[in-house]
C-alpha positions as CSV (number, residue, x, y, z in Angstrom):
1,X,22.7,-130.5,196.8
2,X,25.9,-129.0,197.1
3,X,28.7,-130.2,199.1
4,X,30.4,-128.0,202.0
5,X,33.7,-126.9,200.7
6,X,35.6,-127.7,204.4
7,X,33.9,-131.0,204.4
8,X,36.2,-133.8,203.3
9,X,35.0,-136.0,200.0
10,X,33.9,-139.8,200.6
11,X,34.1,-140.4,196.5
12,X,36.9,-142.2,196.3
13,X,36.2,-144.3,199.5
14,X,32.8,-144.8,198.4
15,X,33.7,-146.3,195.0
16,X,36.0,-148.8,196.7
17,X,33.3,-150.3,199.0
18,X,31.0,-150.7,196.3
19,X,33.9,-152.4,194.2
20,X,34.6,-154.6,197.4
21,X,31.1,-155.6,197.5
22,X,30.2,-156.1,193.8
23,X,33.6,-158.7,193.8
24,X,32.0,-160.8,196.3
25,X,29.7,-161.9,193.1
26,X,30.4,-164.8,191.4
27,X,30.2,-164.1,187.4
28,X,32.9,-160.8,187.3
29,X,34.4,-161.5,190.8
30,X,37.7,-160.5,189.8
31,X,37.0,-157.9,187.9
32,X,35.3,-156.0,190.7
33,X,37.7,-157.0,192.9
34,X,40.7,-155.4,190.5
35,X,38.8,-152.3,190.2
36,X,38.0,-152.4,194.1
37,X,41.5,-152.5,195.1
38,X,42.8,-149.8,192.5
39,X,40.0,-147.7,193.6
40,X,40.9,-148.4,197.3
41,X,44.7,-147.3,196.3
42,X,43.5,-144.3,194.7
43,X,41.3,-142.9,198.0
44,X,43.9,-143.7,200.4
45,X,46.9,-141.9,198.2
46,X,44.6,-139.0,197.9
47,X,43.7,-139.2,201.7
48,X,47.3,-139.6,202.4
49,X,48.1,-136.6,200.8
50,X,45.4,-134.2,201.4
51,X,43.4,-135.1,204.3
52,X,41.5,-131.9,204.5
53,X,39.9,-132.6,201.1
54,X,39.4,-136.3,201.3
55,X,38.8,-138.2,204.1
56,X,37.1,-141.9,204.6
57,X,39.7,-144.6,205.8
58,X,37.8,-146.9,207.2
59,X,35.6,-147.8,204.4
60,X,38.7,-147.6,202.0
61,X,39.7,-150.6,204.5
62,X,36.2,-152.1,204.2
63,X,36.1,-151.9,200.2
64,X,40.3,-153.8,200.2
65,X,39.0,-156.4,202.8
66,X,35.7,-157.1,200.7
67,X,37.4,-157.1,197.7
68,X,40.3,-159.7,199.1
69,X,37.7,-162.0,200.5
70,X,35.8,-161.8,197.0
71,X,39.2,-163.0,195.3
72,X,39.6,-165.5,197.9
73,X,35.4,-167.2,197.1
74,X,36.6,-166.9,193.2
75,X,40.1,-169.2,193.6
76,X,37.8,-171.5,195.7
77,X,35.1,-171.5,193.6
78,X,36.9,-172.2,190.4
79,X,39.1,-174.3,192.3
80,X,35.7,-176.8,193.1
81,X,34.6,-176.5,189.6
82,X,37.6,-177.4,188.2
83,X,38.2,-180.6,190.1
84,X,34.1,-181.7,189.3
85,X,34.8,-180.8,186.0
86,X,38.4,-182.9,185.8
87,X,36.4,-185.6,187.7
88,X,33.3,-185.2,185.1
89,X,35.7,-186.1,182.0
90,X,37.2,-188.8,183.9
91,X,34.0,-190.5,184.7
92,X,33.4,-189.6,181.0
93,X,36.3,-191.6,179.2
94,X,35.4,-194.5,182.0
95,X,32.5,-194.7,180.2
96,X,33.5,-194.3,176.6
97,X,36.0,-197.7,177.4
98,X,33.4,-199.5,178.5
99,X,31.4,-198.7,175.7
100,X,34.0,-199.6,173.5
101,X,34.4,-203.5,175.2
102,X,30.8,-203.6,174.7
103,X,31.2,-203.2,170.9
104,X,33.7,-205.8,170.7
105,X,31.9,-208.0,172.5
106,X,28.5,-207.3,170.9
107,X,31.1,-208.6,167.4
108,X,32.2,-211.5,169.6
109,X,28.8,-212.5,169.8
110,X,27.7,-212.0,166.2
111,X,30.8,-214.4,165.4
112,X,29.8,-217.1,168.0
113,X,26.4,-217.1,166.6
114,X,27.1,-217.7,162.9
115,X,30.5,-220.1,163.7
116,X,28.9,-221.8,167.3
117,X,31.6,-220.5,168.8
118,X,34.2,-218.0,169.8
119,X,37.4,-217.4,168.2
120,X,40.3,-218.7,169.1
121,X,42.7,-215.5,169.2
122,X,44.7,-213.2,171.7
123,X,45.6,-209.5,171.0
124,X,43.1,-207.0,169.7
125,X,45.0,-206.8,166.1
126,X,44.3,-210.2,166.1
127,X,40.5,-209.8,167.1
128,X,40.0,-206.2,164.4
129,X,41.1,-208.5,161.9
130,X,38.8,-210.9,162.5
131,X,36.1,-209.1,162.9
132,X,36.3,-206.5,160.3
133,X,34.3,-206.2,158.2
134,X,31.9,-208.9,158.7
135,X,30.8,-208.5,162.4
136,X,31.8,-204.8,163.5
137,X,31.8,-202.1,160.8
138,X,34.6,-200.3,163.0
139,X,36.2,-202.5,165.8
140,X,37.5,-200.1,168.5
141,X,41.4,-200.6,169.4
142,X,41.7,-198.1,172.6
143,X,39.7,-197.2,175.4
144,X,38.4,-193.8,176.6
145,X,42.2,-193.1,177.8
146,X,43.9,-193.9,174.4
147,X,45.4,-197.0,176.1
148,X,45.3,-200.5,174.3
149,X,42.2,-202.5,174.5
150,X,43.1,-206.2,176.0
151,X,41.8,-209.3,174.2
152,X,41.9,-213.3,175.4
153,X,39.5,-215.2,173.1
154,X,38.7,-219.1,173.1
155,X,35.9,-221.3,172.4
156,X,34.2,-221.3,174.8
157,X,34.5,-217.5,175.9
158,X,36.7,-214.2,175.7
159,X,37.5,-211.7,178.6
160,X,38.6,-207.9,177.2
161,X,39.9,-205.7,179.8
162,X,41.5,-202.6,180.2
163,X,43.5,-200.1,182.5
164,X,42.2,-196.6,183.2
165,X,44.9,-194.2,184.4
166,X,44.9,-193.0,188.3
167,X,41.8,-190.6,189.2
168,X,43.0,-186.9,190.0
169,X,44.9,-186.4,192.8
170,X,45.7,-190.3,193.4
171,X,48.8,-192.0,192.1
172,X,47.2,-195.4,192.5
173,X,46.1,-197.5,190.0
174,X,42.4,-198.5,190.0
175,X,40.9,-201.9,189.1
176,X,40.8,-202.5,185.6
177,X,38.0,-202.6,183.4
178,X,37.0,-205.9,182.3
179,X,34.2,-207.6,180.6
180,X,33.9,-211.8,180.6
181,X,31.7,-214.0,178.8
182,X,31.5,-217.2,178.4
183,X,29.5,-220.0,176.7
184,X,28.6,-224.0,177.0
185,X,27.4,-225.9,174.8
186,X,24.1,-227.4,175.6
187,X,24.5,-231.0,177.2
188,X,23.9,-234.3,175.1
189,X,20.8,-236.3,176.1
190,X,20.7,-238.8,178.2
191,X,20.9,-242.3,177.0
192,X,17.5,-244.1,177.2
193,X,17.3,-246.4,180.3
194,X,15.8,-250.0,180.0
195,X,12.7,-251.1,181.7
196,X,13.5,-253.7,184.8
197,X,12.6,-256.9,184.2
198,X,9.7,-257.9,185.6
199,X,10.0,-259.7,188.7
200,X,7.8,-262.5,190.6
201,X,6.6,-261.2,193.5
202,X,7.4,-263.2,197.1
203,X,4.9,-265.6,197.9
204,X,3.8,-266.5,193.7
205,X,3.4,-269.9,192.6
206,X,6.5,-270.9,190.6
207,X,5.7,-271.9,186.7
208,X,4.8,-275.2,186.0
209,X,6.6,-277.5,182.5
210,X,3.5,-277.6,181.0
211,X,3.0,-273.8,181.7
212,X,7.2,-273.4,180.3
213,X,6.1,-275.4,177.3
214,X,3.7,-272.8,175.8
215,X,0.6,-274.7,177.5
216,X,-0.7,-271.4,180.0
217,X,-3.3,-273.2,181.5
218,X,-4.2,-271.4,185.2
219,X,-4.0,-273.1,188.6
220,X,-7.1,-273.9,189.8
221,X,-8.4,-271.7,192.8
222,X,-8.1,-273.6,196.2
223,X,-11.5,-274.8,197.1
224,X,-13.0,-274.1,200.2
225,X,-12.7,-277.3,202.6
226,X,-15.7,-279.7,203.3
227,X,-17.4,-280.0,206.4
228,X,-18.4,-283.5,206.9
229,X,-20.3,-284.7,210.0
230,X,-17.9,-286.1,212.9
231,X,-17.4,-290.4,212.7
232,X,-18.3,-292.0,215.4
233,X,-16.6,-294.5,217.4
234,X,-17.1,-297.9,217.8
235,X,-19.4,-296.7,220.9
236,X,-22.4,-298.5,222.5
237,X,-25.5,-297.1,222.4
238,X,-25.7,-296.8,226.3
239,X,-22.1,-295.0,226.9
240,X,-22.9,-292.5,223.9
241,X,-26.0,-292.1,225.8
242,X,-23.7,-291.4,228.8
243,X,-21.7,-289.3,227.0
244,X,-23.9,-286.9,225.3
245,X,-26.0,-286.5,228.7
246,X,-29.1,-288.9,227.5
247,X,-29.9,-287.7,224.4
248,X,-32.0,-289.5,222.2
249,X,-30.6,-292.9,221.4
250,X,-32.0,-292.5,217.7
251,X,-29.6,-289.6,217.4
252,X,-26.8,-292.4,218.2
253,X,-28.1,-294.9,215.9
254,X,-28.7,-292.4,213.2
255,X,-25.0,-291.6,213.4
256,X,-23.6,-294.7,213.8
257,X,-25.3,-295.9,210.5
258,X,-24.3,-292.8,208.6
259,X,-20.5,-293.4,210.2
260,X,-20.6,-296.9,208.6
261,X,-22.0,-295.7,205.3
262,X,-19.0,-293.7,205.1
263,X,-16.5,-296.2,205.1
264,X,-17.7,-298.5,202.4
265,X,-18.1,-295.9,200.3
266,X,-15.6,-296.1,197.5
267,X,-13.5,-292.6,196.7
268,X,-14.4,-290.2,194.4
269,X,-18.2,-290.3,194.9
270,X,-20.6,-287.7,196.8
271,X,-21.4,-288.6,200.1
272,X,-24.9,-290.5,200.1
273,X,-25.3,-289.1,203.9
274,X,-28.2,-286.8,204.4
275,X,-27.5,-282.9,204.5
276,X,-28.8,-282.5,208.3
C-alpha cells in the first residue's frame, strides 16, 4: 500500500517507540535504549526541519521517555545485583575462614590424640611448624580475607580466631571469628571407703569374760515364769470358810496341807503338790 505523498512519515518516530520499548528489557537494555534515543534525535531533527514530510512528536517523546525509564530499571537493576553479588563473595570468604580454623583444629586434635594433649604454643608460625607435616598436610596461615589466622594453644585447649573486614557499606568492625576447644582429663577414682564397724545395737546384752576369752557360749533364753498355787495363811478353817463365802472346808484343808508341804521342801526340787 502506498503512502499519500502530502501525508507526513511516522518512520522515524515509529522506530523510536519501539527502541523505547525494547530498552525496558532487561538482557540489552542499554542498547535499545542508545539506539531509542538516537532514533528519537533523528525524527525530531527531521521533524524540526521539514514538518510537511515528517511528522509524529508525540511518540518521538514516548520512545525518549521509555527509553530513559529503561536506563533508569538497568542502573537499578545492576545496581541490586552488584551489591548481592559483593554480599555473596563476602558471605563466601566468611566461610572459607572458617573452614580454614576448622582444619587447624581438626590438626589440633590429631596432636592431642597421639600426645594426650594440646600443645603448648602461641602464634600460627608456631602452630604450622608443629603441625606440619605430621598432622596437617598443608596448615592454613590466613583466613578467607588474606588476614592472619590467630592461635592460643595450651594443654588443656586452644582458641583460633580471626578478624573479617567490615561488610559493604559499613565501616564497623564485626565480631571476630573464633573457634574454642577445650579438654579435661578424665577424673581419678575415688578412694575405696571402709566398711563401719559394726555396732551393738541399744538394748543388747553386753559380752560376758568368758564370752571375751574365746568361750562363745549363748545366754540362755529367759524362761517363762511359774505359776504356782497361792500360800495360804495361817487361817482357821471357819474364817477361810468366811472368807471364801462357805465353800467347801476340804478345799481349805486341801490347801492348807499343800501350803505346808511347800515350806519344808528343800530348794531345787519339783514341787510334790498336785497339778490341779
Amino acid at each position: 500500500m502506498k503512502r499519500d505523498p502530502g501525508t507526513p512519515s511516522h518512520l522515524f518516530a515509529n522506530a523510536a517507540l519501539t527502541l523505547g520499548v525494547l530498552s525496558l528489557l532487561p538482557p540489552l537494555a542499554p542498547l535499545w535504549a542508545a539506539l531509542g534515543v538516537v532514533a528519537a534525535l533523528l525524527a525530531g531533527a527531521l521533524t524540526a526541519r521539514s514538518p510537511e514530510r515528517y511528522a509524529g512528536r508525540p511518540k518521538i517523546w514516548a520512545g525518549v521517555a521509555l527509553c530513559g525509564l529503561g536506563a533508569i530499571l538497568f542502573i537499578g537493576e545492576s545496581a541490586l545485583f552488584l551489591h548481592w553479588k559483593v554480599r555473596q563473595q563476602y558471605d563466601q570468604r566468611v566461610d572459607v575462614s572458617t573452614l580454614r580454623m576448622a582444619e587447624v583444629s581438626q590438626a589440633l586434635e590429631r596432636y592431642r590424640q597421639e600426645q594426650g594433649a594440646y600443645p603448648d604454643l602461641k602464634g600460627i608460625a608456631a602452630a604450622r611448624t608443629l603441625l606440619e607435616p605430621n598432622y596437617a598436610r598443608d596448615c592454613p596461615v590466613t583466613d578467607g580475607f588474606g588476614g592472619p589466622l590467630s592461635v592460643t594453644s595450651r594443654p588443656d585447649g586452644f582458641e583460633l580466631s580471626c578478624q573479617p573486614p567490615p561488610q559493604p557499606g559499613s565501616q564497623q568492625l564485626p565480631a571476630p571469628l573464633v573457634l574454642r576447644s577445650s579438654f579435661l582429663p578424665a577424673p581419678p577414682a575415688p578412694p575405696e571407703q571402709e566398711a563401719p564397724p559394726d555396732q551393738t545395737p541399744a538394748g543388747a546384752a553386753a559380752k560376758s569374760p568368758s564370752t571375751e576369752g574365746g568361750d562363745a557360749t549363748p545366754p540362755a533364753a529367759p524362761s517363762a515364769p511359774s505359776r504356782r498355787p497361792p500360800r495360804t495363811t495361817d487361817t482357821s478353817p471357819s474364817d477361810y470358810a468366811r472368807a471364801v463365802g462357805g465353800r467347801d472346808l476340804a478345799r481349805v484343808s486341801t490347801h492348807r496341807r499343800a501350803s505346808t508341804a511347800e515350806e519344808t521342801m528343800p530348794p531345787d526340787q519339783p514341787d510334790p503338790s498336785p497339778a490341779r
